[in-house]
N, C-alpha and C positions, 0 to 999 in steps of 0.2 A: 538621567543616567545614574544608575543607582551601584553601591560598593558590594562586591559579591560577599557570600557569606566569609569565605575563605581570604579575603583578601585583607589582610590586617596592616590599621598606618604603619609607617616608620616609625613614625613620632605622635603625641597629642601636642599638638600646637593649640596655644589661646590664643594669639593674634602674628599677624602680617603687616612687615614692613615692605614698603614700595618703592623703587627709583622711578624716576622722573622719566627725563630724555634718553630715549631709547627702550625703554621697557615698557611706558603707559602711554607717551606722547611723539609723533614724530618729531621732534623738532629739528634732525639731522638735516631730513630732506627739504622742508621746507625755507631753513636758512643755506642751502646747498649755494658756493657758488661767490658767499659773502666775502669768505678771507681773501679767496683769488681775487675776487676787487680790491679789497685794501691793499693787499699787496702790491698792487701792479701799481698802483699810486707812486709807492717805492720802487720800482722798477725792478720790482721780486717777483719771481714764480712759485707758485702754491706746488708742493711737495706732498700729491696728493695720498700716499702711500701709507706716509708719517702721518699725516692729519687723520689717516681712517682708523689708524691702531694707536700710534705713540700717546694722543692726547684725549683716546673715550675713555671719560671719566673723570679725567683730571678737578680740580678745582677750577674758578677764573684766575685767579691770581698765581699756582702753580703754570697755568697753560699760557697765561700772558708772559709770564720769566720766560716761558722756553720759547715760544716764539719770535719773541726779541732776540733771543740769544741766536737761536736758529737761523733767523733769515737777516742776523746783525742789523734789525733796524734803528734809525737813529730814534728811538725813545727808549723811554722808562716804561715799566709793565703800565704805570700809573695810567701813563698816558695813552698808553694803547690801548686799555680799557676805556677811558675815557671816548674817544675818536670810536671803537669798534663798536660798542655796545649797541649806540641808537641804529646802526644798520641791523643788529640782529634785531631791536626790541620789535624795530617796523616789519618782520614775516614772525614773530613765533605765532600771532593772532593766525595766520595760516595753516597753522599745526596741526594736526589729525591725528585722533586719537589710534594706537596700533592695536590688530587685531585681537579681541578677544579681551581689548581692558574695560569698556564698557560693562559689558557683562559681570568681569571681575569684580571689582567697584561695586556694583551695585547687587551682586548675589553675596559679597563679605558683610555691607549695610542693612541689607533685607531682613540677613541672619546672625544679627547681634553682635560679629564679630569684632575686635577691634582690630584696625587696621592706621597705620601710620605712612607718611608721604616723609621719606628724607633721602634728600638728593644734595649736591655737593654745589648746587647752584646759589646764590643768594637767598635770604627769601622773600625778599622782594622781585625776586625774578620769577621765582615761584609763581606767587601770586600773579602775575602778570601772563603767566605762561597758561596757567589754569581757568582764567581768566572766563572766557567766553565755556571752558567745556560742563553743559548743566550738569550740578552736582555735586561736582569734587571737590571744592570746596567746604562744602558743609557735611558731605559723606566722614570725611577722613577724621579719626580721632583725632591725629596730631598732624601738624606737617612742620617738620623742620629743614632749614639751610642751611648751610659751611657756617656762616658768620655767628650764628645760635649757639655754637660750642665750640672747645678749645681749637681743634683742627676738625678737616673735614676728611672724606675717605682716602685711601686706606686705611686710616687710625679709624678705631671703632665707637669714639663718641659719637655720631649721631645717631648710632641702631641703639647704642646703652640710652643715650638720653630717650629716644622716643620708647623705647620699653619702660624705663621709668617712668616717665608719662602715661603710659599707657595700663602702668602698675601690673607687670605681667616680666617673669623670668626671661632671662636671656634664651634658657635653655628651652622654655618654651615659645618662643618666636621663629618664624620662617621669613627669609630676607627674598625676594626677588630681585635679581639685577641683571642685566643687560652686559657691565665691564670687569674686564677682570682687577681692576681698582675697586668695586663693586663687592664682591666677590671676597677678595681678601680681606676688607672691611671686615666683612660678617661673619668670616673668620675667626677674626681679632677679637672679635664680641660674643667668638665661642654660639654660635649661632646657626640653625640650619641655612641653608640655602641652594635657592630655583635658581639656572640660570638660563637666560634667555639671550644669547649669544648673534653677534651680527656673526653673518656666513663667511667661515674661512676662519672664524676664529676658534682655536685649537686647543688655547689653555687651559678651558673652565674646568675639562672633563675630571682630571684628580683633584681639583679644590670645592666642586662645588658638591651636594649632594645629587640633585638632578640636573639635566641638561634638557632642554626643551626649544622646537623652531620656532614657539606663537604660545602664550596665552589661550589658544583657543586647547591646546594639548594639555594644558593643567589639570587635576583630577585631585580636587579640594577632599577627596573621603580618603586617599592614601598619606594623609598627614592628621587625621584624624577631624578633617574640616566638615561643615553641609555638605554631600555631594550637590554638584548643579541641578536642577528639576527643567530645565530647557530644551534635552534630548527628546526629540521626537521620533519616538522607533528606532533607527539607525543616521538620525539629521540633525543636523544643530544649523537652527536658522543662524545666519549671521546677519548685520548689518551691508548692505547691500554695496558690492565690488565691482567700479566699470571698468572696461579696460577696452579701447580703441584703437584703429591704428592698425591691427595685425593683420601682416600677409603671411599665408599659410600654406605652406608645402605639401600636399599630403594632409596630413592629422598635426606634424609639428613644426612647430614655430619657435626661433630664437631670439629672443627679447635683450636688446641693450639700447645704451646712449652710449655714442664715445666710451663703452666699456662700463660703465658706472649704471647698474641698476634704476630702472623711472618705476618701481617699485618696493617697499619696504620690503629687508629681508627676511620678515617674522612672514608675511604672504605666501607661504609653505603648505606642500600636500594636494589632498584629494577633494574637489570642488562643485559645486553643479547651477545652472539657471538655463539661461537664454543665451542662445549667437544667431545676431541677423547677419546677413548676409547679402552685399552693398544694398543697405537699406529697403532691402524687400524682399526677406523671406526668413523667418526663424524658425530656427529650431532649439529644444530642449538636449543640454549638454552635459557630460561630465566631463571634465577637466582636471588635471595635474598641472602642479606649475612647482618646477625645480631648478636643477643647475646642470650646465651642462660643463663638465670638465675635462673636457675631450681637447679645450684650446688653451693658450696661453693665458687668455682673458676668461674669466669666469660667466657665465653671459646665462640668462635666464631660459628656461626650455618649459615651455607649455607643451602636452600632449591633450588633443581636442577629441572628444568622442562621442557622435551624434547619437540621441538614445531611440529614436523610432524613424531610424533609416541607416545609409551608409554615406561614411564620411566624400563620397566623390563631389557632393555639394559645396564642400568646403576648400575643396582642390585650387590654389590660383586664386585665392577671391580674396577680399578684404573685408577682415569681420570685427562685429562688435561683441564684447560679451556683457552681461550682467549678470554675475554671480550671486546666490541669493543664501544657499548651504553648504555646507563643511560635512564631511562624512568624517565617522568613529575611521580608526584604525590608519589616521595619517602616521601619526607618530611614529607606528611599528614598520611603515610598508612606504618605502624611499622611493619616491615619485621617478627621480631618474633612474630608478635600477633596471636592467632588462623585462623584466616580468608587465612593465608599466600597460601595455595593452593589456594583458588578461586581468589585472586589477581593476581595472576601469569596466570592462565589461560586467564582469562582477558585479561593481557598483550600479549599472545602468535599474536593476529593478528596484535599487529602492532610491536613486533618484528621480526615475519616474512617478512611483508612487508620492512620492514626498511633492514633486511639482502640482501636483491634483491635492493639493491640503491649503488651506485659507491661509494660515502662516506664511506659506508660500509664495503661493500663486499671486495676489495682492501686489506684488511688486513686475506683474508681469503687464501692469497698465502705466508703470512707469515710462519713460522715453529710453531709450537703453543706455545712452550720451546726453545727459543734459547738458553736460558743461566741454562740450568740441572745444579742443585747443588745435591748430596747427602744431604745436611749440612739444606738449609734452601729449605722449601715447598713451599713458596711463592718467586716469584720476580715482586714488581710494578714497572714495565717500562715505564716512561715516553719519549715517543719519539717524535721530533719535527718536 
């Protein structure tokens, strides 16, 4: 995908700083579930409202204060760090990269860019966290923790140190973040910034420069970056999305667990691959997957649209998907807005055509579920 003549950066950015959890790495979903256990140890209930806003972003040592404070447990931050930690250390190995940072990562290193990893985590937790995903490690010019300078975010040492590190102006670095702790940071360091917002959150939009649902919506030539070279006509392969489990109304289907998303909410927009259907019979799909805000509870709303037939196949059944491509023009065009069928149609020729392409198709010999859970409906698989 290339930057049209007319379309001029904001800025000339020389390098890119990165947060961690929640912007590059799931590690939300994957440790999902750990506090409510500690808790209930104490005979405390997780306050799961506050945990989803109050503390993204925090430091350890600011979130361990309020916690204690919060749920008046009998310890010290000290020690509730102590006791909590080895339950998270044992899932972040489970952590999955979020949509579109693979690519990231590796189209900033391709193309000489410097690129910096600073997150409010440890950095040894870092490292621990990075661990298993090939690359990151050695991709990233710099990667700093809290513990590496004076405080950690919203104070803006860590974006000023890794730009000095990185020996490149504040004014020309672009911060990526996920939290509005995040966010302010980069701020404070007089700095641009992307922000990649869990849904429902509302504040970024006057603090940040851009607001974005996925990394895969990024467009590195409006900051003066490489444009990406991975568009295929109107496709952007992705790394391959199963999602199991759904029963389907019609075309739409509403996705939750006890209310709480079994999906990352960067998983946004216009989609395409494969849906078998009870395990004997596929077809070639284009999909939407948004929100549906019509209830109390925010709850995820897929629209299914079968592209060489009509959706009565899908009526009542229970299907699997494997999503393979992400189409141009999510950003612009809001999956749950009315119009949602005629966008999709739209899209059916050149998801078609794009399913008949080697990039493609190759992941159509895959199993559509390799990893059936009972437990959880969803598995985002990132494979390399």
């Amino acid at each position: 995908m290339s930057c049209c003549a007319s379309c001029k950066p904001k800025t000339k950015v020389l390098a890119v700083i990165l947060d961690l959890d929640g912007t590059l790495l799931d590690t939300e979903r994957a440790s999902k579930g750990i506090l409510k256990e500690f808790l209930a140890k104490y005979g405390k209930k997780v306050d799961q409202e506050r945990e989803d806003k109050k503390r993204l972003g925090m430091t350890q040592k600011d979130s361990a204060a309020a916690i204690c404070k919060d749920y008046a447990l009998p310890l010290t931050p000290d020690q509730y760090i102590k006791e909590i930690t080895p339950m998270y250390r044992e899932k972040w190995p489970q952590a999955k990269p979020l949509p579109g940072a693979n690519r990231f990562i590796k189209h900033l290193h391709k193309h000489g860019v410097p690129f910096a990893l600073a997150s409010n985590s440890l950095r040894e937790y870092i490292d621990a966290k990075i661990s298993l995903q090939r690359g990151w490690k050695e991709y990233f010019s710099v990667i700093l923790g809290s513990d590496q300078v004076k405080s950690g975010k919203p104070s803006p040492y860590l974006f000023e140190e890794a730009a000095k590190r990185m020996g490149v102006d504040a004014a020309q670095c672009l911060v990526i973040e996920d939290s509005l702790v995040g966010v302010k940071a980069a701020n404070a360091a007089k700095m641009k910034v992307v922000a990649v917002p869990l849904h429902g959150e509302n504040d970024y939009a006057s603090l940040a420069d851009s607001v974005l649902h996925s990394l895969l919506e990024f467009q590195p030539e409006l900051w003066g970056l490489p444009p990406f070279e991975d568009w295929v006509d109107n496709a952007l392969p992705i790394e391959p999305l199963h999602v199991s489990g759904v029963s389907v109304s019609g075309s739409v289907c509403e996705v939750s667990e006890n209310g709480t998303p079994t999906l990352p909410d960067q998983v946004f927009g216009f989609y395409f691959g494969w849906a078998e259907v009870d395990m004997q019979k596929s077809f070639k799909v284009v999909v939407s997957i948004g929100w549906d805000h019509c209830s109390c509870i925010s709850k995820r709303k897929f629209h299914i649209c079968i592209i060489d037939g009509n959706n009565d196949h899908l009526s009542d059944q229970q299907i699997q998907l494997l999503l393979v491509g992400y189409l141009r023009g999510s950003n612009s065009k809001d999956p749950t807005s009315m119009n949602v069928e005629e966008v999709l149609e739209e899209y059916k020729s050149i998801a078609s055509a794009s399913l008949d392409l080697r990039m493609f198709v190759h992941h159509a010999c895959e199993p559509l579920f390799p990893e059936a859970s009972p437990v959880d409906s969803f598995v985002y698989d990132e494979k390399e």
